[in-house]
C-alpha positions as CSV (number, residue, x, y, z in Angstrom):
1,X,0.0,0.0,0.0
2,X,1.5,3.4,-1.2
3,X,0.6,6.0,2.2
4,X,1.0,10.1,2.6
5,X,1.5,11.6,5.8
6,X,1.0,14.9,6.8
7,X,3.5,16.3,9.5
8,X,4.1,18.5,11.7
9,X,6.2,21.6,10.6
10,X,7.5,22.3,14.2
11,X,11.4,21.1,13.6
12,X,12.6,21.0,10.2
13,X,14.0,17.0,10.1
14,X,12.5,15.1,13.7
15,X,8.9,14.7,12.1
16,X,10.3,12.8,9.4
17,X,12.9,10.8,11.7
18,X,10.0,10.0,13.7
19,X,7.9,8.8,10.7
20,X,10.8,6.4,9.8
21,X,11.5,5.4,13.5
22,X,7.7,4.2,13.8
23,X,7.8,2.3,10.5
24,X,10.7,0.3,11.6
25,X,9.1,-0.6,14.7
26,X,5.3,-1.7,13.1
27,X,5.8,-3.0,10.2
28,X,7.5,-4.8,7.8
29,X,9.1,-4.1,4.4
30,X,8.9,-0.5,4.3
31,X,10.6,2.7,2.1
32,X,10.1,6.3,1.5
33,X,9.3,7.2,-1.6
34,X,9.3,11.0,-1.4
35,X,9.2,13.9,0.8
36,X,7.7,17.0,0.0
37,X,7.4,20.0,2.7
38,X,5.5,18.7,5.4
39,X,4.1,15.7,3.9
40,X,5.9,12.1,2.7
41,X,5.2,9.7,0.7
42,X,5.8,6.2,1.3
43,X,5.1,2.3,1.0
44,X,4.8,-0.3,3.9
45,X,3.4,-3.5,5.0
46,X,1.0,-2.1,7.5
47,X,-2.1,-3.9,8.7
48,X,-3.2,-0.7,10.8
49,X,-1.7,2.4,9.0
50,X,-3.8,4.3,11.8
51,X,-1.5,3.2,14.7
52,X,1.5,6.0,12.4
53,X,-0.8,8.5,14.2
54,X,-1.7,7.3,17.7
55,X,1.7,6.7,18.3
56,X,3.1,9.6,16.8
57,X,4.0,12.9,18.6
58,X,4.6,15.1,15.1
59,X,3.0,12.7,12.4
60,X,-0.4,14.9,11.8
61,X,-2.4,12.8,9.7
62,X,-2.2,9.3,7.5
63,X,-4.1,8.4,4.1
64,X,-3.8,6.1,1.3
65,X,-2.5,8.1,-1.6
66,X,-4.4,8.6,-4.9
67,X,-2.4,10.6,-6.7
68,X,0.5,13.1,-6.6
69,X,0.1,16.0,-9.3
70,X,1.8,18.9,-10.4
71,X,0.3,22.3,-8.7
72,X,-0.5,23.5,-12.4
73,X,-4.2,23.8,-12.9
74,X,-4.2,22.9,-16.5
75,X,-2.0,19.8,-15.6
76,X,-4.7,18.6,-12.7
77,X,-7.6,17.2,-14.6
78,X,-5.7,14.7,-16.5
79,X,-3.7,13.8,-13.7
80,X,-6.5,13.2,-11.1
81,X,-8.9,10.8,-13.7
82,X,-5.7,8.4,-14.1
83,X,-5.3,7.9,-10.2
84,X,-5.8,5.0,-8.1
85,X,-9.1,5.8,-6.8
86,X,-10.6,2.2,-6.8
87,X,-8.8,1.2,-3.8
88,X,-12.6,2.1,-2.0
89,X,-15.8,1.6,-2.3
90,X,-18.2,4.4,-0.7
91,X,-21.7,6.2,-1.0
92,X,-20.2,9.7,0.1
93,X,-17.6,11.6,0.3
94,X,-16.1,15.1,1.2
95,X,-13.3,16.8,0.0
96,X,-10.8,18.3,2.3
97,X,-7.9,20.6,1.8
98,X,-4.8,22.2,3.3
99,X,-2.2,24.7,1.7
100,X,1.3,23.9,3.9
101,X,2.6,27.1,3.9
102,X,0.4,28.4,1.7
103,X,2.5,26.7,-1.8
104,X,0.4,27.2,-4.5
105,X,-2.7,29.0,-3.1
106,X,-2.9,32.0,-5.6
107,X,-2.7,29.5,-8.8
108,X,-4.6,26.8,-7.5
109,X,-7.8,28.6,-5.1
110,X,-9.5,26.5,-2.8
111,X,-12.6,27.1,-5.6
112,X,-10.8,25.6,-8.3
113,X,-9.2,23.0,-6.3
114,X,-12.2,21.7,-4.8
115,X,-14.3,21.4,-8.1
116,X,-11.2,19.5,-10.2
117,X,-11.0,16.9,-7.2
118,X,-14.9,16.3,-6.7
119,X,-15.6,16.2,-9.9
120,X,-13.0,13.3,-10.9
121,X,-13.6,11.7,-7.1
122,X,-17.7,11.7,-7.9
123,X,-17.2,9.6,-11.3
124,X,-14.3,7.3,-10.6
125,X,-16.0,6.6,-6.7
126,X,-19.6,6.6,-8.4
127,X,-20.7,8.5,-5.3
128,X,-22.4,11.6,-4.4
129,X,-20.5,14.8,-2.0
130,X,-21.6,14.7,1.5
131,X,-20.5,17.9,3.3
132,X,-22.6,17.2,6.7
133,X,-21.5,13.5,7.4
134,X,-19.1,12.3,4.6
135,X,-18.4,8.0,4.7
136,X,-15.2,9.2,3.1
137,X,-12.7,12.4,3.2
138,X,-10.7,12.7,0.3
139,X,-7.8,14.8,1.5
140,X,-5.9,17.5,-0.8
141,X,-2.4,18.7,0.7
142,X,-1.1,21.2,-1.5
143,X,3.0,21.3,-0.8
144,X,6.1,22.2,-3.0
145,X,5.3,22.3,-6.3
146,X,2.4,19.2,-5.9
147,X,-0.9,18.7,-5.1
148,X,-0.8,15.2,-3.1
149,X,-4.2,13.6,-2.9
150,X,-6.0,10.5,-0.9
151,X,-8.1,8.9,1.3
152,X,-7.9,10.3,4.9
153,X,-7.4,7.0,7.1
154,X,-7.0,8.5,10.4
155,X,-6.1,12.1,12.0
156,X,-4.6,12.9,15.3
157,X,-7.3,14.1,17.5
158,X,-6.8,17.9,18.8
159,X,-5.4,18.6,22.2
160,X,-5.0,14.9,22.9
161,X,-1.6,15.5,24.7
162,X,-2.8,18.6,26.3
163,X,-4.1,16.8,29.0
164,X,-1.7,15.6,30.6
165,X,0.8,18.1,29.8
166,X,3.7,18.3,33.0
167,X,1.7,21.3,34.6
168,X,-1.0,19.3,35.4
169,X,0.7,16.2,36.5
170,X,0.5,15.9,40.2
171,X,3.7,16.3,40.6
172,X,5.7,19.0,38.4
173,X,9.1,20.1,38.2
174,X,10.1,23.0,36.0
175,X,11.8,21.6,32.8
176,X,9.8,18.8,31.9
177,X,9.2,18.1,28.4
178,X,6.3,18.1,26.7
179,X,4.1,14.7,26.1
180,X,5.0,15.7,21.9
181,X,8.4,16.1,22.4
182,X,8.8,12.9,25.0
183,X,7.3,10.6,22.5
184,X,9.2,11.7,19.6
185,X,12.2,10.2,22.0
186,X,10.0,7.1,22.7
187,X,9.5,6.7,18.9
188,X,13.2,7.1,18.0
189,X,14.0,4.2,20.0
190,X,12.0,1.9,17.8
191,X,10.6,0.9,21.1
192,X,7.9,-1.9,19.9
193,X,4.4,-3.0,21.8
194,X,4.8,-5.4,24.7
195,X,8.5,-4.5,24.9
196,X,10.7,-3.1,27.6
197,X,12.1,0.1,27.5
198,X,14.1,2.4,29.8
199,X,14.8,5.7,30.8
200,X,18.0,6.0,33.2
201,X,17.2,9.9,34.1
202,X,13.6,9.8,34.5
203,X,13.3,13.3,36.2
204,X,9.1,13.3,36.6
205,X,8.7,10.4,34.4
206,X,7.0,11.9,31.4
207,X,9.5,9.5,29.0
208,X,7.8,6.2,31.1
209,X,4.4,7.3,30.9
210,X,4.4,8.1,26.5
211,X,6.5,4.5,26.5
212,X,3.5,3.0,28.7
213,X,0.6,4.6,26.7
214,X,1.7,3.0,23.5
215,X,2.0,-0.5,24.8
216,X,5.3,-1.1,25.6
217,X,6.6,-1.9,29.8
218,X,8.7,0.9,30.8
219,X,11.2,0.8,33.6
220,X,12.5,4.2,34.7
221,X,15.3,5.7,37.2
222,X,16.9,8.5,38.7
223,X,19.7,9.0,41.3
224,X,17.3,11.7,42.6
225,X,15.0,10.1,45.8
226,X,12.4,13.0,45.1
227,X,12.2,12.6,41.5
228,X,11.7,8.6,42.0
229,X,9.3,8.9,44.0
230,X,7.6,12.3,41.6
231,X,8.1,9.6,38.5
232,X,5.9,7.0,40.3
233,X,3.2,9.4,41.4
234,X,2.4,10.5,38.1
235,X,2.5,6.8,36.3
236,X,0.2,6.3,39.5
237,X,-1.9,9.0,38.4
238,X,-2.3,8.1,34.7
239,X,-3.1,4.8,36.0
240,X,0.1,3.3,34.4
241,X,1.8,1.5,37.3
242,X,0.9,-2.0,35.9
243,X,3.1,-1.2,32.8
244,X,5.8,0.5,34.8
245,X,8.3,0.0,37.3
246,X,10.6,3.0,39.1
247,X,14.0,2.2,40.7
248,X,16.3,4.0,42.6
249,X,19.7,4.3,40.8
250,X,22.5,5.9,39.3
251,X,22.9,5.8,35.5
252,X,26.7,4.6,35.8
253,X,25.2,1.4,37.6
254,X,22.0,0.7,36.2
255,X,20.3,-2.1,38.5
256,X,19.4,-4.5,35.2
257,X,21.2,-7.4,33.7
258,X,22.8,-7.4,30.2
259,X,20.6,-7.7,27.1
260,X,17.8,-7.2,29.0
261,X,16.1,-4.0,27.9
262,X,14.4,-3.3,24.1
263,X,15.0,0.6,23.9
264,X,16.2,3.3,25.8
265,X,15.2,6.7,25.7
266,X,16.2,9.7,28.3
267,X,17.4,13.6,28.4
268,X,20.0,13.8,30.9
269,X,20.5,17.0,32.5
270,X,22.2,19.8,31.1
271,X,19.6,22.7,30.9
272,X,19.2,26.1,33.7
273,X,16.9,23.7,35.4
274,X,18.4,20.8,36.6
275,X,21.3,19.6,38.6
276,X,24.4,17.2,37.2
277,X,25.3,16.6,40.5
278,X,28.6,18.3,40.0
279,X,29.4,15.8,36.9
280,X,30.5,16.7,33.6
281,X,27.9,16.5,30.6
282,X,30.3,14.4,29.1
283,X,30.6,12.1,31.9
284,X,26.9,11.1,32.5
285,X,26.9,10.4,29.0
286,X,29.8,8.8,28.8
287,X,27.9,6.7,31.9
288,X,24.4,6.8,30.2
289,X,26.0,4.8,26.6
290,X,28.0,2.5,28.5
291,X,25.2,1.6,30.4
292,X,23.0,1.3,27.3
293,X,25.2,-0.6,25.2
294,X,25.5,-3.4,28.3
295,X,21.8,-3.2,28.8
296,X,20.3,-3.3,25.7
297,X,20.2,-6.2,23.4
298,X,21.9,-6.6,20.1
299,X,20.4,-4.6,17.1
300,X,18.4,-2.1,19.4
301,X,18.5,1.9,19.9
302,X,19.1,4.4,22.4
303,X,17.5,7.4,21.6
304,X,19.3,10.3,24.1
305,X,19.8,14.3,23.9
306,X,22.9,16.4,25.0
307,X,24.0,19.9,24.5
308,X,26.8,21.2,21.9
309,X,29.5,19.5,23.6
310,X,32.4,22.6,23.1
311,X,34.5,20.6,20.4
312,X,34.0,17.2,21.6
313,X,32.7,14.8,18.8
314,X,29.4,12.9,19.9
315,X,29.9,10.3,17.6
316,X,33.5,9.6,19.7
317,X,31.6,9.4,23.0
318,X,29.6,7.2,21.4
319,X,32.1,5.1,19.5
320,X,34.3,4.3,22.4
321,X,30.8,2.7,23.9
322,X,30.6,0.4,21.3
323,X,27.6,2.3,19.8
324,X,27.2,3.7,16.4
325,X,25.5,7.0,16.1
326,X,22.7,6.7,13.4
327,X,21.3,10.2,13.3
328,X,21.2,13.6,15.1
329,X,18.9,16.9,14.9
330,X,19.5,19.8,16.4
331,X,16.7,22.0,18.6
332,X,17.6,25.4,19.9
333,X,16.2,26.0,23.1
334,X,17.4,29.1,23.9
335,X,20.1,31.8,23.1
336,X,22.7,29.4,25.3
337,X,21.7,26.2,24.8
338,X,21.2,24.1,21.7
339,X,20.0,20.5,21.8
340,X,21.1,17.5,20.2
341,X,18.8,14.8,19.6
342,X,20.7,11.6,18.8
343,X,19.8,7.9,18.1
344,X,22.3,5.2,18.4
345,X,22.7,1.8,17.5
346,X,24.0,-1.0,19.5
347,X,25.3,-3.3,16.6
């Protein structure tokens, strides 16, 4: 099955990195075929392309794709009649469409756009528009030079992670990442369902609880008694504690035995907000990949942040763990601090 998704245009290259890490951990034989501003194209062996989306932090929105057509109205007729619309069957349908960025939007008006689409989606689906309460939503992402369009198969719902954003946790400590940004980590672990994953420096537990809500057994820890004890309050309070477990420990002598663990994910601390102990960055990670590599098994990521490190190479720090660094994306997070988001691979 050829898919779009729409993402998220809050970081230039994590929405896409995200997009892959989720592939490799739900299905099979998968490549990307294309990537256009905000929205790729791709092919996988999915049984349920809707789980891209409930596990995703900055995947938007998945579909089947009918056709990708150049933004050039005279171009679009011909183009849309020779797409793969037969994939479905329906009695109704609406047509839905989004301008990223706003490519396009002066040569191709909403207008226009709409009546090309219907019109070619009403005779190839043999079915009438349905504005009020459509069986189908044929979806129209207009991006960089394209006009990308297919069935809608499932959307993330609005202010989902809202809820339990770290403010109204029970217990808060300044710092805390979001629930989008703390499953992007989760994803680029290729954590799987039913798996175990870790998170060494668990501060208030937010990685545990994203890890837990997608079906995976998380086990979390921090040197810090308070923030323990904080981490298992709030999986307490999402009702998460069967899928969870909260130790006690320092990330240089991580309490589990060798090949044990799935995935890591964590964000050691760095940042204005929280407190090294008196150790150098370096060190804890240093610390935090030596403890990965022994913990994790064979073929498995560690998905891990760090600041610009002043002329020290990441990839050594990694290397001299017996890791392979995979990928990295940077995040400013403010005028002193940039983040690096890393994945690595213990071969």
């Amino acid at each position: 099955m050829t898919l779009y998704a729409y993402l998220s245009g809050e970081h230039p290259t994590l929405p896409l990195a995200e997009l892959k890490a989720i592939l490799d951990a739900e299905a099979g034989h998968h490549v990307i075929k294309d990537f256009f501003e905000q929205v790729a194209l791709f092919e996988a062996d999915l049984n349920d392309p809707p789980i891209i989306v409930l596990r995703a932090g900055m995947v938007r929105e998945v579909g089947s794709l009918v056709a990708v057509c150049e933004a050039d109205y005279r171009e679009l007729k011909a183009c849309l009649d020779s797409g793969s619309w037969n994939t479905v069957r329906t009695g109704s349908f609406a047509v839905k469409i989004h301008y990223v960025k706003g490519f396009a939007k002066k040569s191709l008006t909403p207008e226009k756009l709409v009546e090309a689409v219907a019109r070619s989606a009403a005779r190839a689906l043999n079915a009438r528009v349905d504005l009020s309460s459509p069986e189908l939503v044929v979806r129209v992402l207009v991006t960089e030079g394209v006009v990308v369009v297919g069935f809608m198969l499932a959307t993330r719902p609005r202010g989902l992670m809202h809820k339990r954003r770290p403010r109204l946790r029970p217990f808060f400590k300044p710092g805390a990442l979001s629930p989008q940004l703390s499953r992007v980590f989760v994803n680029l672990s290729r954590v799987r369902r039913s798996e175990v994953f870790l998170d060494p420096f668990c501060g208030t537990g937010g990685f545990a609880l994203e890890a837990s809500l997608i079906g995976a057994y998380s086990v979390c820890g921090d040197i810090d008694r308070v923030m323990a004890w904080g981490s298992r309050v709030n999986l307490k309070w999402m009702r998460l504690e069967p899928r969870s477990d909260v130790y006690l420990g320092d990330v240089c002598r991580v309490p589990l035995r060798s090949s044990s663990i799935d995935a890591v994910g964590t964000d050691p601390p760095y940042g204005r907000s929280t407190s090294t102990r008196r150790r150098r960055v370096a060190e804890l990670l240093r610390c935090l990949l030596y403890s990965a590599a022994d913990a994790l098994r064979r073929g498995r990521y560690v998905s891990f942040a760090s600041p610009l490190l002043g002329g020290m190479e990441l990839e050594d720090i990694v290397g001299e763990a017996g890791m392979r660094l995979v990928e990295k994306h940077y995040m400013r997070v403010h005028r002193s601090l940039t983040r690096i988001i890393a994945v690595a691979l213990r071969p």
